[in-house]
BAGU-952461 format. One record per residue (C-alpha): x, y, z. Coordinates in nm, 2 decimals. Each point is the difference from the previous one (the first is absolute). Example, Ala and Ser with C-alpha at 12.3 -4.5 7.8 and 13.67 -1.06 7.14 Angstrom:
REC    east   north      up
REC    1.23   -0.45    0.78
REC    0.14    0.34   -0.07
This chain:
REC    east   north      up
REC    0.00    0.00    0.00
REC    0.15    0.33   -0.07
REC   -0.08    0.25    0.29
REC   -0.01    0.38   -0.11
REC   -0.04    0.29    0.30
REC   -0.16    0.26   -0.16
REC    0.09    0.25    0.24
REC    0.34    0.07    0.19
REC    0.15    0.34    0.13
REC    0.37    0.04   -0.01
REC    0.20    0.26    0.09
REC    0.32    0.17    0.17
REC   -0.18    0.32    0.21
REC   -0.28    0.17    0.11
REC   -0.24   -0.08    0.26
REC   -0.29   -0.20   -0.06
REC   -0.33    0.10    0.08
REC   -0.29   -0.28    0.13
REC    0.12   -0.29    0.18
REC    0.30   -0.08   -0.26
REC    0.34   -0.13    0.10
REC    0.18    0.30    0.13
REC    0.37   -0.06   -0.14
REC    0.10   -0.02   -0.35
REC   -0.09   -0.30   -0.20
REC    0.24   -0.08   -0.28
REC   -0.02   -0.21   -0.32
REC    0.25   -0.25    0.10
REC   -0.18   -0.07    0.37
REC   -0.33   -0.02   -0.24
REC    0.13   -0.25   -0.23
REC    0.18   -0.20    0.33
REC   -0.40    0.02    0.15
REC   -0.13   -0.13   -0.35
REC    0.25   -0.30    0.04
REC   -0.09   -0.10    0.29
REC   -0.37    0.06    0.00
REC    0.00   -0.21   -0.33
REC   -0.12    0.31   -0.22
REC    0.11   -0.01   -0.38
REC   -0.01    0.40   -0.07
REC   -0.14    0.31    0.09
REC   -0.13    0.32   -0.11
REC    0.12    0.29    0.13
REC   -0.20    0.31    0.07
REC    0.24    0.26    0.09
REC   -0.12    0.19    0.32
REC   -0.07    0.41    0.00
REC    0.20    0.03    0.35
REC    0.35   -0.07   -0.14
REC    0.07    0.26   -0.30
REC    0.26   -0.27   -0.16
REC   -0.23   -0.31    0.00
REC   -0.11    0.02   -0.33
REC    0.41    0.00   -0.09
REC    0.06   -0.26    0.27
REC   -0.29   -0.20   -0.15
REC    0.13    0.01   -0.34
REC    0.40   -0.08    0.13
REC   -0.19   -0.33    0.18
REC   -0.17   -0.12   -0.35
REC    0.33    0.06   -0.21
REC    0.16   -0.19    0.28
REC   -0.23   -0.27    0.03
REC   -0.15   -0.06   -0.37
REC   -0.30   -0.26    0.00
REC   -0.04    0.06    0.41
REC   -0.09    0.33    0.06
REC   -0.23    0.23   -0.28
REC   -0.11    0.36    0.09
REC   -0.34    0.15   -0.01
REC    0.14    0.41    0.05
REC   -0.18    0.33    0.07
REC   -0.03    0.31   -0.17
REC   -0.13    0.34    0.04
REC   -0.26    0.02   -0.23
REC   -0.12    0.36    0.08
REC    0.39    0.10   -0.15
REC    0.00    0.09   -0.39
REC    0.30   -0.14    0.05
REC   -0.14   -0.35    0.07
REC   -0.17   -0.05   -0.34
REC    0.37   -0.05   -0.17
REC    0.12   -0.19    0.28
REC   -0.32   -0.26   -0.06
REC    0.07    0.00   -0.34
REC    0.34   -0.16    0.03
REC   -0.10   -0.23    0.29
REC   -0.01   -0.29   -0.14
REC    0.44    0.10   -0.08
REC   -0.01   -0.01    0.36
REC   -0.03   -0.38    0.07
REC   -0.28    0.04    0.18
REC   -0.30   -0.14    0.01
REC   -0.25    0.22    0.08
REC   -0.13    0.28    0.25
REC   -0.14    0.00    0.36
REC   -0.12    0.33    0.08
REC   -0.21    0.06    0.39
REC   -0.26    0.21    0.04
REC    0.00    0.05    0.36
REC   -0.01    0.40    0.09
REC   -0.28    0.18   -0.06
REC    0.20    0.19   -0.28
REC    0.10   -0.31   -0.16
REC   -0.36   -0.11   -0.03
REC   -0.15    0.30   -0.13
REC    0.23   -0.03   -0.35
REC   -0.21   -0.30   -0.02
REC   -0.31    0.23   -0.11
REC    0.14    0.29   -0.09
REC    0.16   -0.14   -0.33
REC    0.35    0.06    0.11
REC    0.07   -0.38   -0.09
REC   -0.27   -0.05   -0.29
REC    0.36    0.02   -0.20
REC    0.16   -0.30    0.18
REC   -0.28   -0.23   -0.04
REC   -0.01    0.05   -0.34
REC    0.40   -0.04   -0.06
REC    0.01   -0.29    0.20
REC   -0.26   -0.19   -0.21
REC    0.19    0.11   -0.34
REC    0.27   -0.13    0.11
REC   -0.08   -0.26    0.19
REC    0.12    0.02    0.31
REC   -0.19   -0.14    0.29
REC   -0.03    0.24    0.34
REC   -0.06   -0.11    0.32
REC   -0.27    0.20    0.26
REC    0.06    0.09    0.37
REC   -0.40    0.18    0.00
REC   -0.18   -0.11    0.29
REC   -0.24    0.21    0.11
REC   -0.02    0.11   -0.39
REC   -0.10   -0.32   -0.18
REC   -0.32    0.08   -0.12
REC    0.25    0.23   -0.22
REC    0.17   -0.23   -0.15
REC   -0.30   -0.19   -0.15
REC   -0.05    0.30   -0.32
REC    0.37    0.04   -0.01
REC    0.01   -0.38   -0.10
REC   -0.33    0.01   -0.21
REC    0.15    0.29   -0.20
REC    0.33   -0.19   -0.06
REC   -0.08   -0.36   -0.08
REC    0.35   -0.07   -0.12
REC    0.16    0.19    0.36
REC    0.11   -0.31    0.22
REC   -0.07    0.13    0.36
REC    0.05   -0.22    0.30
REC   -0.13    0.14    0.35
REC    0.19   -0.06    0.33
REC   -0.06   -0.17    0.31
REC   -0.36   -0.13   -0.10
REC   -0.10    0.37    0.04
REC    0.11    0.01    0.37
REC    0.07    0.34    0.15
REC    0.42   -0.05    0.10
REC   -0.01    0.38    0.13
REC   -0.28   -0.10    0.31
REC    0.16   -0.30    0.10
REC   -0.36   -0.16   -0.03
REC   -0.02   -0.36    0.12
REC   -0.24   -0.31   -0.01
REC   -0.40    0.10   -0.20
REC    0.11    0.38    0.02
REC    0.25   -0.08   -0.21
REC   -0.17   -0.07   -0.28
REC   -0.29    0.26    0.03
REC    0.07    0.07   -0.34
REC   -0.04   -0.37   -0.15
REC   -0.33    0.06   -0.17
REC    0.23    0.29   -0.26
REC    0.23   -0.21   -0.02
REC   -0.22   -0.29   -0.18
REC   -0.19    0.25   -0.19
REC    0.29    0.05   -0.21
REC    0.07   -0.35   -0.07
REC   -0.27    0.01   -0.26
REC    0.26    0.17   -0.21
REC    0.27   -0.24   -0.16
REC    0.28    0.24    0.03
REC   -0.03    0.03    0.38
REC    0.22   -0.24    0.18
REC    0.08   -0.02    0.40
REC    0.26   -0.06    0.25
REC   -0.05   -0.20    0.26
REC    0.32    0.14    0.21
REC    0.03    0.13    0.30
REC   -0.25   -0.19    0.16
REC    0.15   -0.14    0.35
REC    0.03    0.37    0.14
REC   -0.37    0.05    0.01
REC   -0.08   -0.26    0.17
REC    0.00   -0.02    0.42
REC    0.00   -0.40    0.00
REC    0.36   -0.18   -0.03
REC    0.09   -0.19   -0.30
REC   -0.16   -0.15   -0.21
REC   -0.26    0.29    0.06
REC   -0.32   -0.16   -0.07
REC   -0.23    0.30    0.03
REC    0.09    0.13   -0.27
REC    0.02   -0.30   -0.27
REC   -0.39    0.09   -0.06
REC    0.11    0.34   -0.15
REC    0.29   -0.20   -0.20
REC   -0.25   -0.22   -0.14
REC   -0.25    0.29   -0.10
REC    0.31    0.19   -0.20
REC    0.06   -0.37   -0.15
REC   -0.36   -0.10   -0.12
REC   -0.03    0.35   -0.16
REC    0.34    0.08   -0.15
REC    0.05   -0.40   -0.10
REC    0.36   -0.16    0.02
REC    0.17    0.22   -0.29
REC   -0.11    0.29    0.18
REC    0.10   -0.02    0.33
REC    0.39    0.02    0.07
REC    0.17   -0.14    0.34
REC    0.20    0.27    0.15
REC    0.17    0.08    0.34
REC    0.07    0.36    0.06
REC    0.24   -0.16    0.26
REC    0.20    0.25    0.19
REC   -0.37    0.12    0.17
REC   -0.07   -0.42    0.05
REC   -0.06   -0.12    0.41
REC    0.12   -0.33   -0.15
REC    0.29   -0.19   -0.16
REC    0.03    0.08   -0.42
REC   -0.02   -0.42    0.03
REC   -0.37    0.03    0.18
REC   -0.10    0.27   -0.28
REC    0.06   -0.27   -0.30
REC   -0.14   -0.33    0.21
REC   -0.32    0.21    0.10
REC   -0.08   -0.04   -0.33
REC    0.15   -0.34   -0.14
REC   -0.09   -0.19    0.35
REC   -0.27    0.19    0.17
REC   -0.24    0.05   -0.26
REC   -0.21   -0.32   -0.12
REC   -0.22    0.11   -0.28
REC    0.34    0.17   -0.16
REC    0.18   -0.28   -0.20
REC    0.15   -0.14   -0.27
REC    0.05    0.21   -0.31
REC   -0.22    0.28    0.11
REC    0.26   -0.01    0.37
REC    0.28    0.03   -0.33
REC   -0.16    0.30   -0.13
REC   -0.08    0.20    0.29
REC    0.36   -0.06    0.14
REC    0.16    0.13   -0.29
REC   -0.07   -0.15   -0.31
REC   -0.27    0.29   -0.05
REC    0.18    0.28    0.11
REC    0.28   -0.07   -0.27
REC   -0.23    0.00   -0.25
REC   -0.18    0.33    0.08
REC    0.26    0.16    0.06
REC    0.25   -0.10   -0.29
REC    0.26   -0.15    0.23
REC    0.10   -0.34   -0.21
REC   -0.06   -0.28    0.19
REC    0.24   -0.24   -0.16
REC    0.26    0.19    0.07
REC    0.29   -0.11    0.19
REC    0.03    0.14    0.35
């Protein structure tokens, strides 16, 4: 089975906001963790608190071909950004993973500042991932408008900023499978273990794991770790999905830890790593 995270902050300073790991995590102690946790590659989504991850993230994929893949930011509200999308794919990487967390950040979501971006990233093909809970509901005519825009929303929808736990959590679950009527909406299911108060292998939430699933299907719904915010092992974040979940097996188990990532995303999964 190849095993795909498809979401991993790296980086060398800064200090993290939420309940992250405090001290800097680097791309070799990722790839050691990846070893050991039995985890085949991993996407990384450069973090906004270090000014050099997007560099450091890039540095770790050049370093680590087939391993590590980067899904980067930019600052679409920039004139500047338009050329620098242009020539992303000359970047190696993958795709973009912008947050909309701040209440500026959210209003460029109706105000048109990004109407460009969505339509760029379509042309060209290059799939985006979402941080917009609290916001979904506006992604669902973003993606209608854009039927060839790959977008994949984080974290099942949950709300990282509130530190929300256990049903509250997932308040927002009934936006969230509203927009898996659309066939170019995908999920992760990453991040999962923080918001829940039981210990491993956090059963109250499995209910809201298997809602994302039955909507988004198995080529739409990613395995993913966000790790250095976990309150378990990276080794407990892979077997609560290969072990822990029953009605997830087989080829479908295959896709949804990684196989269908790759494929939306572009990252080639024959590839040696």
């Amino acid at each position: 089975m190849l095993i795909v995270d498809s979401q991993v902050h790296t980086w060398t300073a800064g200090t993290p906001p939420y309940v992250h790991r405090q001290a800097p995590y680097g791309n070799d102690a990722l790839i050691r963790d990846m070893d050991a946790a039995g985890v085949d590659r991993a996407v990384l989504v450069p973090p906004k608190w270090d000014p050099a991850a997007i560099a450091f993230a890039d540095a770790g994929a050049r370093h680590y071909p087939g391993r590590l893949a980067v899904m980067g930011n930019l600052a679409f509200e920039r004139a500047e950004s338009r050329e620098a999308l242009a020539g992303w794919r000359q970047t190696g990487r993958l795709g973009l993973r912008l947050t909309f967390a701040t209440a500026e950040q959210r209003a460029m979501l109706a105000d048109g500042t990004a109407d460009w971006l969505w339509a760029a990233a379509e042309r060209d093909g290059i799939p985006i991932m979402l941080a917009i809970w609290g916001r979904l509901a506006e992604a669902l005519p973003i993606a209608a408008r854009h039927p060839g825009l790959r977008l994949v929303i984080d974290h099942l929808g949950v709300p990282v900023t509130e530190r929300t736990r256990d049903d509250a959590a997932f308040s927002d679950m009934p936006a969230v499978l509203a927009l898996a009527r659309l066939p170019n909406v995908a999920i992760k299911a990453s991040g999962l273990p923080a918001h829940s108060s039981e210990p491993y292998p956090y059963r109250n939430i499995h209910r809201w794991l298997r809602q994302a699933y039955d909507a988004f299907g198995p080529h739409r719904t990613f395995w993913g770790s966000d790790l250095t915010r976990m309150p378990c092992s990276y080794r407990q974040c892979v077997t609560l999905f290969t072990e822990e979940l029953p009605w997830l097996a087989g080829e479908d188990l295959d896709l949804v830890m990684g196989k269908a990532l790759c494929a939306w995303i572009g990252w080639d999964a024959t590839a040696a790593g």
